[in-house]
N, C-alpha and C positions, 0 to 999 in steps of 0.2 A: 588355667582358665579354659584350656583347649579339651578338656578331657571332658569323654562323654558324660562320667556321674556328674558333672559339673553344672553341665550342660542342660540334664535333667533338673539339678535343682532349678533353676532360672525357670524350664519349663512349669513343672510343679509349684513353683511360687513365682509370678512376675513381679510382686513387687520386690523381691532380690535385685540389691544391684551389685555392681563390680566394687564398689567401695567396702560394702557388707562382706564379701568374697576376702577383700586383700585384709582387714582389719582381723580375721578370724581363718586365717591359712592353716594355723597348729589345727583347729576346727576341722576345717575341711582337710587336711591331709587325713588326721586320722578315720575319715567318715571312709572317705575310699582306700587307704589300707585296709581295713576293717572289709570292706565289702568285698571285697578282693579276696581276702583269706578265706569269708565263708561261703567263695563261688569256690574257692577250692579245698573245700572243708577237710582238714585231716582225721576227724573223728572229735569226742569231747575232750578226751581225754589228754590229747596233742593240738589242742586249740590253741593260737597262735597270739591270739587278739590281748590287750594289756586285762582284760577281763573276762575271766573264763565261761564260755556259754553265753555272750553277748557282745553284740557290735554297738555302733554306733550310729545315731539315726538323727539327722538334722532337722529343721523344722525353723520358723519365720515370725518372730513379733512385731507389731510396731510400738516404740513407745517413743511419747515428746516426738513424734515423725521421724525417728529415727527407725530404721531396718534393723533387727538385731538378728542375730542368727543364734540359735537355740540348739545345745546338742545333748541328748539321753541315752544315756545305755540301755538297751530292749534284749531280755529274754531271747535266747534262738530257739527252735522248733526240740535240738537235741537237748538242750539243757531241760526245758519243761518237761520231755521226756520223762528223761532221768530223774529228776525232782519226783514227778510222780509215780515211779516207780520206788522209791526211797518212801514216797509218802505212804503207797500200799503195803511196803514189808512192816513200817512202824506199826500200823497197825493191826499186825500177825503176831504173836506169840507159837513158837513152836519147842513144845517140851517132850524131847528126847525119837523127832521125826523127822528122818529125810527133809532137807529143807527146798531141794533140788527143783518139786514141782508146786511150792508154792512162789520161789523166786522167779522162775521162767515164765510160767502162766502158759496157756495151751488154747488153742482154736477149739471151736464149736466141732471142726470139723473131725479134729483130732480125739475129740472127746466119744462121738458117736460113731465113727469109722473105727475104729481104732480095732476093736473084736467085733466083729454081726454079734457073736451073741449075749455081748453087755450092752446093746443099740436099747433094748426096753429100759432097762436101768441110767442110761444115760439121759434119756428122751425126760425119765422123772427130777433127776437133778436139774437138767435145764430148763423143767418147767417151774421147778422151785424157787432158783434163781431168778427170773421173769415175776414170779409170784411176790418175791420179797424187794425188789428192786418196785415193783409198779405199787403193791398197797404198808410197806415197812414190814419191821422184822415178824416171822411167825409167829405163833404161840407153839405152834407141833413144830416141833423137827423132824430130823429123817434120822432111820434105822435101818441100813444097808448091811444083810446078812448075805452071807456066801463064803464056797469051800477058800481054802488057801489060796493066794496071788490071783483075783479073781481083779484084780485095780480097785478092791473098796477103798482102802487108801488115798489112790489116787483120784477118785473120782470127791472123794470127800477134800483136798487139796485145790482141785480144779475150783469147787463149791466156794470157796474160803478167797482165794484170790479175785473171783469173778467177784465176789460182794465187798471183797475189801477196798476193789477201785468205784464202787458206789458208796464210799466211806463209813464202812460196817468196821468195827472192830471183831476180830476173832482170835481163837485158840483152839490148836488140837497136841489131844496129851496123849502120847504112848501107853497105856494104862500102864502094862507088866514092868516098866523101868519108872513111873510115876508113883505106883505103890510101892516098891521097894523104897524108892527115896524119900517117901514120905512116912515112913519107920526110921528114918536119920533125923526127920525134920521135930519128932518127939520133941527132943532136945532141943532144939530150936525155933521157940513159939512164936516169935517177930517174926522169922520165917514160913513159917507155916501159917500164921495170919494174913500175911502177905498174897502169899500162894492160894489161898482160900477164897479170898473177898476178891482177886483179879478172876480168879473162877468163875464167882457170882455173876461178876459189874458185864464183864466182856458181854459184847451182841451175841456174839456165836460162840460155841464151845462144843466143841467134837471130840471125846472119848472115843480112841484107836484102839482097835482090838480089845474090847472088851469081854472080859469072860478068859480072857487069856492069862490076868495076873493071879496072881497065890494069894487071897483076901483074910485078911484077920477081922475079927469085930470090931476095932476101933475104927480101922481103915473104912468099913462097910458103913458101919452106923453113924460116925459121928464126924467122917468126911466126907463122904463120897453123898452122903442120907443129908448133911446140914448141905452141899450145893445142890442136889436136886432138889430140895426142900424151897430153897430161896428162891429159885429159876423158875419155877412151876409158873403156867400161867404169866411171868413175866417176860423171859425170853428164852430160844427155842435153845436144847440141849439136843446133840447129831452124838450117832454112833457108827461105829462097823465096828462087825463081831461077826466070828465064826458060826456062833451059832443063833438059829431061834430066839426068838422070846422065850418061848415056856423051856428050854432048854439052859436059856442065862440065867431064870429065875431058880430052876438046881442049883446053880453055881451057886447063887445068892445065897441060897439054905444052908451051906455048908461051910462051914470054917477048919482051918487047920487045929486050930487054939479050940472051938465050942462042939465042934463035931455039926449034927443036924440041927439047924432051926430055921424050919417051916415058917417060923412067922415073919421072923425078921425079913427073909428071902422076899417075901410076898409084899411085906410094907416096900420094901425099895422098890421091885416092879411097878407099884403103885402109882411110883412120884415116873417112871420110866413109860411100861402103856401105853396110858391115856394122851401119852403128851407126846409121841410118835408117828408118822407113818414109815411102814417098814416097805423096804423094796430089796428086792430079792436079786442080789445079781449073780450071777451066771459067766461061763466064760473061760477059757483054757488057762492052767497055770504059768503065770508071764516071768515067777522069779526064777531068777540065775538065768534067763535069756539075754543075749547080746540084741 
């Protein structure tokens, strides 16, 4: 009865009496073990409490004039945390990329400090981001060209995370190991319908390194052609690629299997273009750096 959280209850609730107290002891014991533990929080993971990520928190009815003492388990600050960090990976898909800087997530600060001379190209992600959080998802996406390890990657990653904790679904696909696997997925058409139509549905979809994989006509026309096809105008499709527009759109023209076609290269740009803005980043080579 002598103990301070005790003590407080009464304060917090007068009409508490001592009868209410001795009638629900199991009650109150556990309220002030419980608080006890998360004044001395060990982390989530080593939480102590009979229920992980929450205490116990008392509270006062009357019913028939009787006092009752009422106790709920409540959420702690870490476990919501953590909830919502589970709830932002759920909704990331990452196919065959670094998973590192979508899991961690990174400061504003981190993002535009990080090189001076990625700070213009950063300044346009974070205004994207601001853009798609205040009026919903774009119809343009973005197309961030630059030489090798220049952080298009990562700045498309940073993109993905920041909008997935505003409950955007996304996806970013490795192209060169995306197309390769999707000449396995032939064979496997419930697979590769799968893989197709989560392509379409998802908010966001960021095609990594693009221009970089080895394209057959199937892969070009009748994959890659039927998602940008569907997404147009509906939701925005993001890139990083080594090179250019009119540069990717060679790549396009040319197959292993058909040799040159002009046309086809030019229809996929089509769906790609108009439904972009491109920003240019810049910036010293950061891989194999410690």
């Amino acid at each position: 009865m002598a103990d301070p959280l005790v003590e407080r209850l009464f304060v917090k609730h007068p009409e508490l009496n001592e009868r209410a107290i001795r009638m629900n002891m199991n009650r109150v014991y556990q309220y002030v073990k419980e608080f006890r533990n998360c004044s001395n929080c060990p982390g989530l993971n080593n939480c102590p409490n009979d229920f992980e990520g929450h205490y116990t928190l008392l509270s006062c009815e009357t019913v028939n004039d009787q006092v009752q003492l009422i106790d709920r388990k409540v959420s702690c600050k870490k476990f919501l945390a953590r909830r919502s960090e589970e709830q932002i990976k759920n909704r990331i898909r990452s196919f065959y990329v670094d998973e590192t800087a979508l899991n961690n997530g990174y400061s504003a600060d981190e993002i535009l400090f990080n090189d001076p001379k990625r700070t213009e190209a950063a300044y346009q992600i974070l205004a994207y981001i601001d853009k798609t959080k205040e009026e919903g998802l774009q119809k343009e996406g973005l197309y961030l060209a630059g030489k090798f390890g220049t952080g298009k990657t990562f700045l498309m990653c940073y993109l993905l995370h920041e909008l997935a904790k505003a409950g955007y679904s996304g996806a970013i696909v490795y192209m060169p190991e995306f197309v390769e696997d999707l000449k396995s997925m032939m064979h496997d058409q419930a697979k590769l319908r799968e893989t197709v139509e989560m392509m379409k549905e998802t908010d966001l979809l960021i095609f990594d390194d693009i221009g970089a994989e080895n394209l057959n006509p199937w892969v070009r026309d009748h994959v890659l052609g039927s998602i940008l096809n569907y997404r147009m105008n509906r939701k925005p499709t993001l890139y990083t690629s080594n090179y250019e527009l009119d540069a990717l759109e060679r790549h396009f023209s040319f197959t292993s299997k058909d040799g040159d076609e002009q046309y086809k290269g030019e229809r996929l740009m089509n769906r790609i273009k108009p439904y972009v803005q491109v920003v240019m980043v810049t910036g010293e080579n950061k891989r194999g750096r410690k």
